[in-house]
Each structure stands twice: as structure tokens, then as C-alpha cells.
C-alpha positions as CSV (number, residue, x, y, z in Angstrom):
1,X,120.4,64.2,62.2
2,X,118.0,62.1,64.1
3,X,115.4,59.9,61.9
4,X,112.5,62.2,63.5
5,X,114.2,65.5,62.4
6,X,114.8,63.8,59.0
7,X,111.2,62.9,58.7
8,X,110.1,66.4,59.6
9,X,112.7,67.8,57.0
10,X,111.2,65.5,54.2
11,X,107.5,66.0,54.9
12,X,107.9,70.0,54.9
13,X,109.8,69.7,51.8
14,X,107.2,67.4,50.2
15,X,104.5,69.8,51.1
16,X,106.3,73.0,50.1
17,X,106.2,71.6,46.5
18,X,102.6,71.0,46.6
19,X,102.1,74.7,47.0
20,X,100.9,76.7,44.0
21,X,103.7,79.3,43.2
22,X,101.5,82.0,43.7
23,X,100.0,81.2,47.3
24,X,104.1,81.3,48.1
25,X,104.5,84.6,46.2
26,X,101.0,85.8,48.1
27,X,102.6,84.7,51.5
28,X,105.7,86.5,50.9
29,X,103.9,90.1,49.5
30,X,101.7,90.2,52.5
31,X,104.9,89.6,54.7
32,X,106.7,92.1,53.1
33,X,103.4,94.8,52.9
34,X,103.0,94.0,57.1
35,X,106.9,94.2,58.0
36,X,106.7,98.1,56.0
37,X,105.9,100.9,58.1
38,X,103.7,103.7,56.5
39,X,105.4,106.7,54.8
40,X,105.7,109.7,57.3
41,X,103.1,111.9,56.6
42,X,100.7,109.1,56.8
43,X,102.4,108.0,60.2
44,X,101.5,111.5,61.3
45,X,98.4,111.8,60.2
46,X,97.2,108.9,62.2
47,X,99.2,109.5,65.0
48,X,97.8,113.2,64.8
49,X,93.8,112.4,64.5
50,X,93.7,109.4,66.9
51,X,94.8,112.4,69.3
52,X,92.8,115.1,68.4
53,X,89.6,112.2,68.2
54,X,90.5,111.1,71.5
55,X,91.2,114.4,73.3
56,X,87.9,115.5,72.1
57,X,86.3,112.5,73.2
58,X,87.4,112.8,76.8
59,X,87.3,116.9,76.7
60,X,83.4,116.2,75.7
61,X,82.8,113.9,78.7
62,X,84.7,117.0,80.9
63,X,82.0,119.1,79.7
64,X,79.3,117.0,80.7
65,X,80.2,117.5,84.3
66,X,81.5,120.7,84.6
67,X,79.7,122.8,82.4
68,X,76.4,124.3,83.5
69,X,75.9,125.9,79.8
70,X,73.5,124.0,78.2
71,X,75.3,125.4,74.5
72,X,78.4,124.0,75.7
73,X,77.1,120.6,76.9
74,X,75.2,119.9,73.7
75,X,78.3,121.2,71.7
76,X,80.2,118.8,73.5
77,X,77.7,115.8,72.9
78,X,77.9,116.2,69.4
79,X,82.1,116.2,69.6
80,X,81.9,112.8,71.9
81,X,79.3,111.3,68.9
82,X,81.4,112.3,65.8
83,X,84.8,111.9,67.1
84,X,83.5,108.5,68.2
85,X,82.5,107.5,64.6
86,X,85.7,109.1,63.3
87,X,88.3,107.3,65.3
88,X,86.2,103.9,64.5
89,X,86.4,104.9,61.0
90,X,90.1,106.0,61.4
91,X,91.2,102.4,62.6
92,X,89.1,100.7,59.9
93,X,91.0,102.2,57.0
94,X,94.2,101.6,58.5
95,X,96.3,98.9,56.8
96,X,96.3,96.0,58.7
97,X,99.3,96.0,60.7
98,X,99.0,99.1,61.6
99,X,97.9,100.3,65.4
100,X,95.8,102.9,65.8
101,X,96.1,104.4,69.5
102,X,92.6,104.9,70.8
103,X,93.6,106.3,74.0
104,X,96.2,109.0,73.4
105,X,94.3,111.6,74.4
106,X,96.8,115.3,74.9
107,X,97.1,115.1,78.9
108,X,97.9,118.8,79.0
109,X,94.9,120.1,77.5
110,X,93.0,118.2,79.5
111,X,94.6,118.9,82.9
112,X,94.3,122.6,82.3
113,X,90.3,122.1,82.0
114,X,90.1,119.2,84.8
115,X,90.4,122.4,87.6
116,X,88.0,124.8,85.8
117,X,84.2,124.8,86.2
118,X,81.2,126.9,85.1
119,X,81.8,129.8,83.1
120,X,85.9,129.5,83.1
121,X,85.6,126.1,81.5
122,X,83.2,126.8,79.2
123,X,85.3,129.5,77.7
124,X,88.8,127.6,78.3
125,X,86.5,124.6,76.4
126,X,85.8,126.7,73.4
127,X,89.0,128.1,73.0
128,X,91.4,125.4,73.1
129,X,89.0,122.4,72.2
130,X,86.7,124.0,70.3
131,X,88.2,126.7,68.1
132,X,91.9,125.8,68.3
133,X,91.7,121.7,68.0
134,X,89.5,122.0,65.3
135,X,91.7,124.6,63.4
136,X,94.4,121.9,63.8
137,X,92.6,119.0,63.2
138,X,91.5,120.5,60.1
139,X,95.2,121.4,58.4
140,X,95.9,118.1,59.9
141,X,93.0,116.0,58.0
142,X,93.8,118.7,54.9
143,X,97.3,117.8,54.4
144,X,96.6,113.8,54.7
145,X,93.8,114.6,52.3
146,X,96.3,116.3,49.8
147,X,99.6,114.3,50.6
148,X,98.5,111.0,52.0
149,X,100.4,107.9,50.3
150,X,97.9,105.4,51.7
151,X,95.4,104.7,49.4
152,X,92.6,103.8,52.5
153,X,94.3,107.0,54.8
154,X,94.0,109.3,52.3
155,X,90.3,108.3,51.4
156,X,89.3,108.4,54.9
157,X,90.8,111.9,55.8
158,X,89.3,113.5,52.7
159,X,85.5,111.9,53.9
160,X,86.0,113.1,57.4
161,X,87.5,116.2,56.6
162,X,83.7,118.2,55.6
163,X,82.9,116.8,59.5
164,X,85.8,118.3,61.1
165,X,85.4,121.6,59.0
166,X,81.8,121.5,60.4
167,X,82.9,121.1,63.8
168,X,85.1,123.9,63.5
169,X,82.1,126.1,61.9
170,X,80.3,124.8,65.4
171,X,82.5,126.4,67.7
172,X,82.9,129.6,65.7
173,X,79.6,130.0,66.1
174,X,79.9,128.9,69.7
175,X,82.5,131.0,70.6
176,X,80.8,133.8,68.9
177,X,77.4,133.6,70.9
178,X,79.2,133.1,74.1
179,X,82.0,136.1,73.7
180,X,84.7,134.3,73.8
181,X,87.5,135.3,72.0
């Protein structure tokens, strides 16, 4: 062993025992909470809303330009706003560590409205984005609500869960003005 490596050796040593025990025992807990991955059902809930938050997101901006229906467009507005908040809320009570996608928006429901306009995507728009995602997103929110392990997931889902069960109110309503089934 060289007299620099020997040095190094001796001055980590020195300075590990001028640690307090419990900033070591700190360093390794917050080690050991970052190298854990979350429990499955809160994995899937967050994989599951940062999709539904996203694909509403860009499904809302589709509506702005190819929607004529001024129900639909303001229907949409409001999903582009709340999901917005939502996903920023989303990533905020996720444990550090943890990535939350922000652009993994579900390509195939958005290809099968990018080649619709007018009245056709309005009622495509209501159905699948509208009615449906909401009807998902809501079991989805409703079981992290009930089964989340994560203190901060499970908090978050139950808050968001009234808006999301308001949105799918919205398009009820939507779908029922416009006669779509």
C-alpha cells in the first residue's frame, strides 16, 4: 500500500468515528427506503393515473382543434386543467425515488381520435375519454384509495378521487346532452 492510499485509509477512518451513530444509522435507512421499490398495487396505481392524467391531457388538446362543439371544447378545457394539477400533485406525493412518468400518454386511444373531426370525434371523445377513462380512472383511484400501502399515495388518491368522480359526473352529463351512447 502506497503512503497516499494509506493516508486516505487513515483520514476516512478518523472521520467515520467522528460521526454520530445516528447520522450513520439515518444514512443507511434512507439507502435502504430509496433501494425498495413500492408494493404492487401502489406501483399500479401510479403507473395507472400518470396514464390516464396524461392521456387526458393530450386527448383535451385533440379537442381543442378538432372539435367544433363548443360543450366538448370546454369539457375538454377543464380535463387539460385538472389532470394538469392532478399529475403535479401525483409526482409530489411520490416517495422520493420514485419516477413518475409524465408523458405516457395510451397511444391507441389517441390514434383512434387523431383521424376523426367534428361530430365523429366529439362522440368517439366522449365515449372513450370521457365516459370510459373516467369509469377507469375512478376504480383505479378507488382501489389505491382502499388498498394503497403508501402512506403519501394513498392520501393523494383518496383527495383526487371526489375530482375524478366529478369528471366522470361531467361527461355523463355530456354524453347525455349530446346522445351519445
Amino acid at each position: 500500500m502506497n503512503r497516499n492510499a494509506k493516508l486516505r485509509t487513515a483520514l476516512a477512518t478518523a472521520l467515520i468515528a467522528t460521526l454520530p451513530l445516528g447520522a450513520l444509522a439515518q444514512t443507511q435507512a434512507a439507502s435502504t427506503t430509496m433501494a425498495n421499490d413500492l408494493p404492487p398495487t401502489d406501483k399500479a396505481f401510479v403507473q395507472a393515473a400518470s396514464s390516464a392524467g396524461s392521456t387526458e391531457i393530450d386527448a383535451a388538446k385533440l379537442a381543442a382543434k378538432q372539435s367544433q362543439d363548443k360543450d366538448v371544447q370546454s369539457f375538454a378545457h377543464h380535463m387539460m386543467v385538472d389532470h394538469t394539477k392532478l399529475a403535479t400533485q401525483l409526482k409530489m406525493a411520490a416517495p422520493h425515488g420514485v419516477t413518475v412518468p409524465m408523458d405516457n400518454s395510451d397511444t391507441s386511444a389517441l390514434d383512434s381520435l387523431k383521424a376523426l373531426h367534428g361530430k365523429e370525434f366529439d362522440t368517439a371523445y366522449i365515449q372513450k375519454l370521457g365516459v370510459q377513462g373516467h369509469e377507469e380512472a375512478v376504480q383505479v383511484f378507488q382501489k389505491e384509495a382502499n388498498e394503497g400501502q403508501n402512506a403519501k399515495l394513498k392520501q393523494a388518491a383518496q383527495k383526487a378521487l371526489p375530482t375524478i368522480q366529478q369528471h366522470l359526473k361531467m361527461a355523463q352529463e355530456l354524453a347525455a346532452k349530446k346522445g351519445v351512447q
